[in-house]
C-alpha positions in Angstrom: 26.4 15.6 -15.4 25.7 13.8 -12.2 23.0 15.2 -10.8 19.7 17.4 -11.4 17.8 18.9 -8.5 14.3 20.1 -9.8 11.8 22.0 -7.9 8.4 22.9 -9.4 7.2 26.5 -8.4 4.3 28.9 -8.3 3.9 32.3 -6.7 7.0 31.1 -4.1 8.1 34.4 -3.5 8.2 34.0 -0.1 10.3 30.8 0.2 12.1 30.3 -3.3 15.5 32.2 -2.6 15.7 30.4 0.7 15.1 26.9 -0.7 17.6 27.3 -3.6 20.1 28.7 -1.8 19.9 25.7 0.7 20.2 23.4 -2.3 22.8 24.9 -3.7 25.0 24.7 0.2 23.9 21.4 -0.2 25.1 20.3 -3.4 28.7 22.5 -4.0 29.4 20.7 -0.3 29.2 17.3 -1.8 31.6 18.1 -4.8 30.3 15.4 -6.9 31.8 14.3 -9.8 30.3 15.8 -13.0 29.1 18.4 -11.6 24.9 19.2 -10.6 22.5 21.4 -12.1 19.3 23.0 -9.8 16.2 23.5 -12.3 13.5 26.0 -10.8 10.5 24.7 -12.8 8.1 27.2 -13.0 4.6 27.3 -13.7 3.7 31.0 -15.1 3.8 32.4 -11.5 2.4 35.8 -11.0 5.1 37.4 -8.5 8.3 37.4 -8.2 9.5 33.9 -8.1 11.4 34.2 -11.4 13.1 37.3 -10.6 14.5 35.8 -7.6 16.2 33.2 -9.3 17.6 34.8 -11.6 18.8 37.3 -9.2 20.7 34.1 -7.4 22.1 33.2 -10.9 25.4 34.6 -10.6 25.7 34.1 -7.1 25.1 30.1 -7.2 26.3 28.3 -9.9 24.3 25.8 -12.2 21.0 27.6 -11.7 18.0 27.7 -14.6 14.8 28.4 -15.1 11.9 26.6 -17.2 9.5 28.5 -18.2 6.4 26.7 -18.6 2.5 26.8 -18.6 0.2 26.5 -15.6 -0.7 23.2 -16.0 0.0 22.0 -12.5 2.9 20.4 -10.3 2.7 16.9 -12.7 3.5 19.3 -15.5 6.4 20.9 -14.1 8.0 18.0 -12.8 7.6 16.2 -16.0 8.9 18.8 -17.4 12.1 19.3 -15.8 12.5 15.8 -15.7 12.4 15.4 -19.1 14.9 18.9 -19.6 17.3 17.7 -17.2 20.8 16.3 -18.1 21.6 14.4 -14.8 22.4 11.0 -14.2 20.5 11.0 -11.3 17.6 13.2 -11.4 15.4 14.5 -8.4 12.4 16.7 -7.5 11.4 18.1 -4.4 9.5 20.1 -3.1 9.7 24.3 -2.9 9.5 24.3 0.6 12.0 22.4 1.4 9.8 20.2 3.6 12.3 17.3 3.0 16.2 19.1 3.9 18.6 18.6 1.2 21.4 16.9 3.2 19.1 13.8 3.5 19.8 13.4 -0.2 22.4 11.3 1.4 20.8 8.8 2.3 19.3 8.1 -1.1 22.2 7.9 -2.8 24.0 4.4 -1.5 20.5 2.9 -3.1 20.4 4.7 -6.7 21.1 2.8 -9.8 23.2 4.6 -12.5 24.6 2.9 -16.2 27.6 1.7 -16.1 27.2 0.6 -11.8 27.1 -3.6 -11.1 23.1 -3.5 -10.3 23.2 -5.4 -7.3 21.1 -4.5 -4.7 20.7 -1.0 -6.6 17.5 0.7 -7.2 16.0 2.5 -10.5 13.3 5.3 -8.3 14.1 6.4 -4.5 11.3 8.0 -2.5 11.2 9.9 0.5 8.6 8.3 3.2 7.4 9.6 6.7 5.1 5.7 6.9 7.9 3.5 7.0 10.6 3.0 10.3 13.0 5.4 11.3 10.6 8.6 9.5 9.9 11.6 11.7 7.1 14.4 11.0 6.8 17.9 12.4 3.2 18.6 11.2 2.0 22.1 11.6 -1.0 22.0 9.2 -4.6 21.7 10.3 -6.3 18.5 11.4 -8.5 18.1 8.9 -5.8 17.7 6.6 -4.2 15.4 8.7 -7.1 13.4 8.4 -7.9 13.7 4.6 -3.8 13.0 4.1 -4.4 9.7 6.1 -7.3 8.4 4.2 -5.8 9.6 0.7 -3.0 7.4 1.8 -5.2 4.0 2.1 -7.4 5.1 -1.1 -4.2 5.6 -3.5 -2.9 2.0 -2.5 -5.9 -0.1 -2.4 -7.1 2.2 -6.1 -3.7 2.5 -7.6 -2.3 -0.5 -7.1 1.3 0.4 -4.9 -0.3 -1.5 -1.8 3.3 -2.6 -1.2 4.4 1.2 -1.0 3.6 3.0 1.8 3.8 6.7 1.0 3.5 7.9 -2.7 3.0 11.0 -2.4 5.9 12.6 -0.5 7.8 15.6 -2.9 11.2 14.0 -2.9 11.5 11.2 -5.1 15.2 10.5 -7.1 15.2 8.8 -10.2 18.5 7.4 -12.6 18.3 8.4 -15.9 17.5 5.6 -17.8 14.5 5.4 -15.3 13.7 8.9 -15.9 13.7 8.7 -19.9 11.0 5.9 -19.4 8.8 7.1 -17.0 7.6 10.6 -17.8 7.3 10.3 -21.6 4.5 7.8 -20.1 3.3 10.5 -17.7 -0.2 11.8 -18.6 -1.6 13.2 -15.5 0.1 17.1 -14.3 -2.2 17.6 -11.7 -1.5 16.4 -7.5 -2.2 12.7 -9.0 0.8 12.5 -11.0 3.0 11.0 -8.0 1.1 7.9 -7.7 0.9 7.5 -11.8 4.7 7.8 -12.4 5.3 5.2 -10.0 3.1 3.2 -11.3 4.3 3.6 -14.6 7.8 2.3 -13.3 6.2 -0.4 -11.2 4.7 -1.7 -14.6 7.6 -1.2 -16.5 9.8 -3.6 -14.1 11.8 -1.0 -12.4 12.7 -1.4 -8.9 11.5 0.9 -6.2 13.3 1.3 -2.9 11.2 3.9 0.3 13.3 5.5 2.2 12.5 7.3 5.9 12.9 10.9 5.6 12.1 14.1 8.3 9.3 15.7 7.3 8.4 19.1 8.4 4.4 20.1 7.0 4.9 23.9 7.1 1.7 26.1 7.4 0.6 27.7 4.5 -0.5 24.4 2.5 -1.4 24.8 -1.4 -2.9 21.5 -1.5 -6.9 22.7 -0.9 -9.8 20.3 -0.4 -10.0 20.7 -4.2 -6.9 19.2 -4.5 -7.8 15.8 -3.2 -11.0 15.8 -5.4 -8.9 15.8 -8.1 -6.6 13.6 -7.3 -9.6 11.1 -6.9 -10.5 12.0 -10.0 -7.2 11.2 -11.3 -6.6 7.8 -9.7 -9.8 6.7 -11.4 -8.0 7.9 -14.6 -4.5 6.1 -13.7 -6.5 3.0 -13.2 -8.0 2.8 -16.7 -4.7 3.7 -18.1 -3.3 0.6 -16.4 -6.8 -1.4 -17.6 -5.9 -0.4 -21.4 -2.1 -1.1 -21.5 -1.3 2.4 -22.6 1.9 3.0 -20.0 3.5 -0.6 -21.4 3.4 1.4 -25.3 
């Protein structure tokens, strides 16, 4: 199989069946050779995200659902990351915030086996800090602010000073990538994006950022609680690092 398209979920009953069906325009457009598969990861939600997707299983093909525990987004990415079959395997986001056609521009820079390495790349991520990124932001200013700072905190605490943006949902990895970064994973709360590219950082795979449009819909999950965790978590990643446990 070519290519995996996962998207963690909970509660998105108000935005699921427009997201996958996107995707799926997306993906049977591009023919791609192999074939895709779209994995709704879902964490235990309480409405009716499941039953919409399965609803949309016979309608698009290539569709399935993984369902797991609430344990947070890390945990459902990780998950379907680790489920997928793809050559090339991405997550992104349930709203859609990054479009699926500029999975295009991704692609010219993503390392597969069997492909001369050259100037390929093992992980691809979306970022709206580098050139040629555009952002429509409709959420409050105080997250503005908060997402700003988080930014500067991650890179100086993690160290990924040399990447600009970890935390965007829309990240592509090949597989051999894949199958060595999220066994490593520990983290499966907000943190996790800064911890999995660390983990590939250490483990000498190469990390291109591409510019992507962003559009920060209202109706943010990501609380004030969300970014004392993730504080919480960085501290965690570091000591990881400190210890050796993601070169085991």
């Amino acid at each position: 199989m070519f290519l995996s398209w996962i998207i963690p979920a909970y509660n998105e009953e108000e935005r699921i069946e427009k997201t996958v069906r996107a995707v799926g325009q997306y993906l049977r457009s591009k023919n791609f050779a192999g074939g895709f598969e779209i994995i709704v990861a879902d964490s235990a939600s309480r409405d009716r995200t499941r039953a919409i997707v399965r609803s949309l299983q016979d309608r698009i093909p290539g569709i399935r659902i993984l369902d797991l525990e609430n344990r947070g987004k890390g945990w459902a990415v990780k998950n379907g990351m680790l489920s997928a079959g793809g050559d090339i395997r991405i997550f992104a986001d349930a709203d859609n915030s990054v479009s699926p056609e500029q999975f295009d521009n991704f692609l010219p820079y993503l390392y597969t086996a069997g492909q001369e390495r050259d100037a390929r790349y093992d992980v691809v991520i979306g970022s709206i800090e580098i050139a040629g990124a555009s952002i429509t932001e409709q959420a409050q200013w105080w997250r503005r602010i908060l997402g700003k700072l988080a930014k500067y905190v991650i890179r100086m605490g993690s160290g990924l000073w040399e990447i600009r943006d970890s935390q965007r949902g829309f990240k592509a990895f090949g597989r051999t990538a894949a199958e060595y970064v999220f066994p490593r994973q520990t983290v499966t709360g907000w943190g996790f994006d800064f911890e999995i590219l660390l983990i590939a950082k250490l483990g000498g795979l190469r990390i291109k950022e591409v510019p992507v449009r962003w559009v920060n819909p209202p109706g943010s999950k990501v609380g004030l609680g969300a970014y004392v965790s993730a504080l919480m978590e960085l501290l965690r990643v570091r000591w990881n690092a400190v210890r050796g446990l993601y070169n085991r």
